[in-house]
matplotlib code that plots the C-alpha trace (Angstrom):
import matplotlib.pyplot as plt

x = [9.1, 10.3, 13.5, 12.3, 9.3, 11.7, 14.5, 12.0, 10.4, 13.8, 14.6, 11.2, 12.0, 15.8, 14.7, 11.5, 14.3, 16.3, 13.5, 12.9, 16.2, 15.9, 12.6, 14.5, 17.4, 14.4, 12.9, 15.9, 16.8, 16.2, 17.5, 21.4, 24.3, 22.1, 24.1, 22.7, 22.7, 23.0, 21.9, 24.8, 23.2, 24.9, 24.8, 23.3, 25.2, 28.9, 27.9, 27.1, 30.3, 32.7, 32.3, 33.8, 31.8, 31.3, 30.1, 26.2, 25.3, 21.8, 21.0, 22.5, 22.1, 19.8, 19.9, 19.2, 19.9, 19.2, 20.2, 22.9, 23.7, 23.0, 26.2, 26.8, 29.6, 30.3, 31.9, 31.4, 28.5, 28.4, 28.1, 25.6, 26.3, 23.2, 25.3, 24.0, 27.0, 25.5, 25.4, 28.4, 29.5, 32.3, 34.8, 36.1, 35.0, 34.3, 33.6, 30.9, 29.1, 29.2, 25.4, 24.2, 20.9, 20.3, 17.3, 19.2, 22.7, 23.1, 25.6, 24.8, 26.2, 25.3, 26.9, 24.1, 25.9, 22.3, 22.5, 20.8, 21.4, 19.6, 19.7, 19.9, 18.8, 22.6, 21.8, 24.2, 23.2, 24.6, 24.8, 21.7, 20.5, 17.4, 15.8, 17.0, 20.3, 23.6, 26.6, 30.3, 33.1, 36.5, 36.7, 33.5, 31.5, 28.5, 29.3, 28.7, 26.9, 29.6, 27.5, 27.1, 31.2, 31.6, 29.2, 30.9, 34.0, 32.1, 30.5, 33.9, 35.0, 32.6, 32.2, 36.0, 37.2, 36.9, 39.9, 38.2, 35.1, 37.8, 39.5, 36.4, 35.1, 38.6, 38.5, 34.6, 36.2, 39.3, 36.2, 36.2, 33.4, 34.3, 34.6, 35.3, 36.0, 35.0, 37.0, 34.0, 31.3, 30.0, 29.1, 26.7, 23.6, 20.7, 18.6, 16.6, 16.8, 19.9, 21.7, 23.5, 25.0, 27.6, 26.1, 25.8, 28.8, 30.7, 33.6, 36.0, 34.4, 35.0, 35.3, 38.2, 39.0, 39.6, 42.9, 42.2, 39.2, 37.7, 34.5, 33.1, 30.8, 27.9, 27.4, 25.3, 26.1, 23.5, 21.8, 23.9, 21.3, 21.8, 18.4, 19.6, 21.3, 18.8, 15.6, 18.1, 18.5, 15.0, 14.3, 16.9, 15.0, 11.5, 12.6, 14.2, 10.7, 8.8, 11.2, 10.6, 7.5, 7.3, 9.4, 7.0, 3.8, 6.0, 6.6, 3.0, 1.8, 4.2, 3.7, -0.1, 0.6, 2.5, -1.0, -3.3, -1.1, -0.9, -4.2]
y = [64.1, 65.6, 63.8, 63.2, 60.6, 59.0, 58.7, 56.9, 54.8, 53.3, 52.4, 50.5, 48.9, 47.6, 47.2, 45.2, 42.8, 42.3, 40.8, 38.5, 37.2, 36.8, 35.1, 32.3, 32.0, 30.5, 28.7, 26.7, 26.1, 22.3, 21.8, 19.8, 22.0, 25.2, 28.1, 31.7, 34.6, 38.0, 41.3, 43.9, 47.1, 50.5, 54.3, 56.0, 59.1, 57.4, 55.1, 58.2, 60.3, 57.5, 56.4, 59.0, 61.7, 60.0, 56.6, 55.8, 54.8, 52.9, 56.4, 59.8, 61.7, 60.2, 59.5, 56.8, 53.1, 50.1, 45.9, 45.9, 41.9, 38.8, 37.7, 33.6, 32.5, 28.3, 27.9, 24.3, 24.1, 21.8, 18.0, 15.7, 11.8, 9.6, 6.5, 6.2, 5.0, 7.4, 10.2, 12.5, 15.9, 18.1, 20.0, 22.3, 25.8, 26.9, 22.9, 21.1, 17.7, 17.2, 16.5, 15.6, 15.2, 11.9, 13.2, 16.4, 15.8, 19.7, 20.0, 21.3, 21.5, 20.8, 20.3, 18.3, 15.0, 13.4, 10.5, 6.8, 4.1, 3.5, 0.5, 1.5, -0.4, -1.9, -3.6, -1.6, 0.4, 4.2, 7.4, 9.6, 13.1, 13.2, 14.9, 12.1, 13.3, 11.2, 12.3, 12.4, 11.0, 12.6, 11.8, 13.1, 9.8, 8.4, 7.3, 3.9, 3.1, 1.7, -1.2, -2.3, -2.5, -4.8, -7.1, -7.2, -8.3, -10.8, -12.1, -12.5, -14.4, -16.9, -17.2, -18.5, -15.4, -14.5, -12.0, -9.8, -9.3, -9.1, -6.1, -4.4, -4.7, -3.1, -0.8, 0.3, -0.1, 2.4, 5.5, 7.9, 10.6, 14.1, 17.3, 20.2, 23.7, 27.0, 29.3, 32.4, 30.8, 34.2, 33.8, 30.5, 30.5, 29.0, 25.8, 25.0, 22.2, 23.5, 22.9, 25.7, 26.1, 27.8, 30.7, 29.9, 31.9, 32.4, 30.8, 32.3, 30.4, 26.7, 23.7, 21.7, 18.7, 18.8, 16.0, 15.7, 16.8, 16.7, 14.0, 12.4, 9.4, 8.6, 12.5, 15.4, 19.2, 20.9, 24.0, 27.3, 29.8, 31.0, 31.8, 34.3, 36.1, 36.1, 37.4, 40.5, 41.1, 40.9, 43.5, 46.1, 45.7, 45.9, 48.7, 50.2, 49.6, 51.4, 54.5, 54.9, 54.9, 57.4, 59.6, 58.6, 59.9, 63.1, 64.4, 64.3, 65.6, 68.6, 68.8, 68.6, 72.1, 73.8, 72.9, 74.4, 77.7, 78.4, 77.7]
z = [66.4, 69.4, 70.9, 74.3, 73.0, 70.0, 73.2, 75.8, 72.7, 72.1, 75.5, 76.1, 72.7, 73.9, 77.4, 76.1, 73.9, 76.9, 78.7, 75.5, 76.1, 79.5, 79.6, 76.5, 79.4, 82.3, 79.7, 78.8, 82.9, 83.1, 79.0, 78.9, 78.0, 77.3, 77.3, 78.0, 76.3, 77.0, 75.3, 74.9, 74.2, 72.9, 72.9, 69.8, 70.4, 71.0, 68.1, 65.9, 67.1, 66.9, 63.8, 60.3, 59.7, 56.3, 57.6, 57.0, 60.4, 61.3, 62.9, 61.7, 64.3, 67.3, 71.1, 73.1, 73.1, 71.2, 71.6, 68.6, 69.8, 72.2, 73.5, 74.1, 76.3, 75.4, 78.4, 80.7, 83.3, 86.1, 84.9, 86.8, 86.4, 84.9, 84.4, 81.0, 78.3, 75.6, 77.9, 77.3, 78.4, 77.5, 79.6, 77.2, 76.0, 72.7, 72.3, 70.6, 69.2, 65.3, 64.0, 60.4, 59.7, 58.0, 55.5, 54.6, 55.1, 57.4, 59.7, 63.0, 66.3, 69.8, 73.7, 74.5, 74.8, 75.4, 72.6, 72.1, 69.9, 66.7, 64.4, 60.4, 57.5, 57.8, 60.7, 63.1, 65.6, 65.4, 68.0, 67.4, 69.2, 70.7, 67.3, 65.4, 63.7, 63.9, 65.8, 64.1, 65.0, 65.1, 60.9, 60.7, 60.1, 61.8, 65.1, 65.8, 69.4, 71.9, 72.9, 69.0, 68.4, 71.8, 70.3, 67.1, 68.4, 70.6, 67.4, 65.7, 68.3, 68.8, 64.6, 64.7, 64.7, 60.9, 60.3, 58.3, 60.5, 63.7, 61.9, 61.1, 64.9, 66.2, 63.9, 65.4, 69.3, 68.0, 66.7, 69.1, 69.3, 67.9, 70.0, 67.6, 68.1, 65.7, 64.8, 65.6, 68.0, 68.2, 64.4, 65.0, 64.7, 66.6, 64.7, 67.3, 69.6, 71.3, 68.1, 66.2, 62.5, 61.0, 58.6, 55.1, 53.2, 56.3, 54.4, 57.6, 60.5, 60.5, 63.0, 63.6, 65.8, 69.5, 69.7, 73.7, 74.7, 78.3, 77.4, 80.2, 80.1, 81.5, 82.5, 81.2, 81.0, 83.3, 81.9, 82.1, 83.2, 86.8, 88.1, 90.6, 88.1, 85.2, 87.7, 89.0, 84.9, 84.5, 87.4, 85.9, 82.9, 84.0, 86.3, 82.7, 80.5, 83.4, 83.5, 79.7, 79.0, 82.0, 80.0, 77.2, 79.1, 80.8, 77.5, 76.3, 78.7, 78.2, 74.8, 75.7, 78.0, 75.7, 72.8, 75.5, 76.1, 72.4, 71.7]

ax = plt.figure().add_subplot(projection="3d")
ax.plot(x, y, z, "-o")
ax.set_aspect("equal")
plt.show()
C-alpha cells in the first residue's frame, strides 16, 4: 500500500478517536465530580526508532500517528453548596468514595459525593449512591446515614438510656466516611456511572485511607469539563480529520495519473 494513503488513514483514525473523547467530555458537563479525559497521541516513527532494534513494536516500520492512551487528571473542580447532609465533596486529588455493591459485593470507586439514605432489612438506614451501591467508611464498612445515628442516641436516651444501646449509637456518631487514595489512578478503569475499578490482577495498584481529608458537607463537586477548552480541542481535531482524508483523496488521485500514463 503506498505510504501516503496508510499515513492520512491513520491520522483520520486518531483524529476521529480524539473527537470520541471529546464528544464523552460535553456529555458528562452537568454530571457531579466528572473528570475529563484527554487523548495523548504518539509518533510512529519516534516510537519505532526509540525503541531496541530487537523490540516487537505495534508497527515495525510505519509513519504517522495513532491515540496510544486517554489521560485522566483527579484533580478538585469547583464545589457548589446544595445544603443537602448526604451531599459530600472532596478537596483532595487523586481522592475518591469507596462503593460496594450490595448484590455482588465489587468494589468501585467514585468522587460523586451525591448519596441518600436507605433503610436495610436491619432496620437502619445506610449511605447509598445514586445506582444503589453502599458507601464505606474509613474501616471499609457500610456507612451508616448521619441522620439515622442522631436518632439512635435520641432513642437511648429517652429508653433510660440502656448502656449498651448508648455505646452502640456513639460508636455510629464516631464513623466517619472514607476518602481513599490509589496508588496508580491512571490504572482505573471506567464502570460506568462515574464509578471506576481497580483492574482485576493489578496486584500493584491499591487504595488506602485519606487520615485528613478535605470533605465538605452539604456540597457537590461540579463537573470538570471546561467547555471553552473542549470545543477549541474539537476544532483542532476536526480541522485534523479534514486534512487527512485530503491527503487521502490527493494521493488517489496521483496514483490515478500515474495508472492513466502507464496505461
Amino acid at each position: 500500500m503506498n505510504m501516503s494513503f496508510y499515513v492520512g488513514a491513520l491520522g483520520a483514525d486518531a483524529s476521529q478517536k480524539k473527537m470520541g473523547v471529546i464528544s464523552n467530555n460535553l456529555a458528562n458537563i452537568n454530571n457531579t465530580a466528572f473528570k475529563p479525559k484527554n487523548a495523548i497521541f504518539s509518533d510512529l516513527i519516534n516510537y519505532n526508532l526509540n525503541d531496541s532494534p530487537e523490540a516487537k513494536t505495534d508497527l515495525q516500520a510505519e509513519a504517522g500517528t495513532a491515540v496510544v492512551r486517554t489521560n485522566t487528571e483527579y484533580s478538585p473542580a469547583a464545589f457548589h453548596t446544595t445544603g443537602q447532609p448526604n451531599d459530600y465533596a472532596i478537596g483532595n486529588a487523586n481522592a475518591f468514595f469507596k462503593l460496594q455493591d450490595p448484590s455482588s459485593g465489587e468494589i468501585t470507586y467514585t468522587r460523586n459525593g451525591h448519596f441518600h439514605a436507605g433503610e436495610m432489612p436491619d432496620g437502619k438506614f445506610y449511605l447509598f449512591t445514586e445506582s444503589g451501591k453502599h458507601v464505606l467508611d474509613e474501616n471499609g464498612k457500610k456507612m451508616l446515614a448521619d441522620d439515622t445515628a442522631l436518632k439512635a442516641i435520641e432513642a437511648a436516651g429517652q429508653t433510660g438510656g440502656n448502656t449498651a444501646n448508648a455505646n452502640n449509637a456513639t460508636e455510629e456518631v464516631k464513623q466517619k466516611i472514607g476518602v481513599y487514595t490509589i496508588n496508580y489512578p491512571s490504572r482505573l478503569v471506567n464502570k460506568g456511572d462515574n464509578e471506576l475499578a481497580i483492574r482485576p490482577g493489578d496486584q500493584n495498584n491499591k487504595d488506602s485511607v485519606i487520615q485528613n481529608p478535605i470533605l465538605e458537607s452539604g456540597t457537590l463537586e461540579s463537573s470538570g469539563t471546561d467547555m471553552a477548552k473542549e470545543m477549541t480541542r474539537l476544532i483542532e481535531s476536526q480541522r485534523a480529520f479534514t486534512y487527512a482524508l485530503k491527503m487521502v483523496q490527493t494521493s488517489d488521485e496521483v496514483e490515478g495519473t500515474i495508472n492513466q500514463l502507464r496505461g
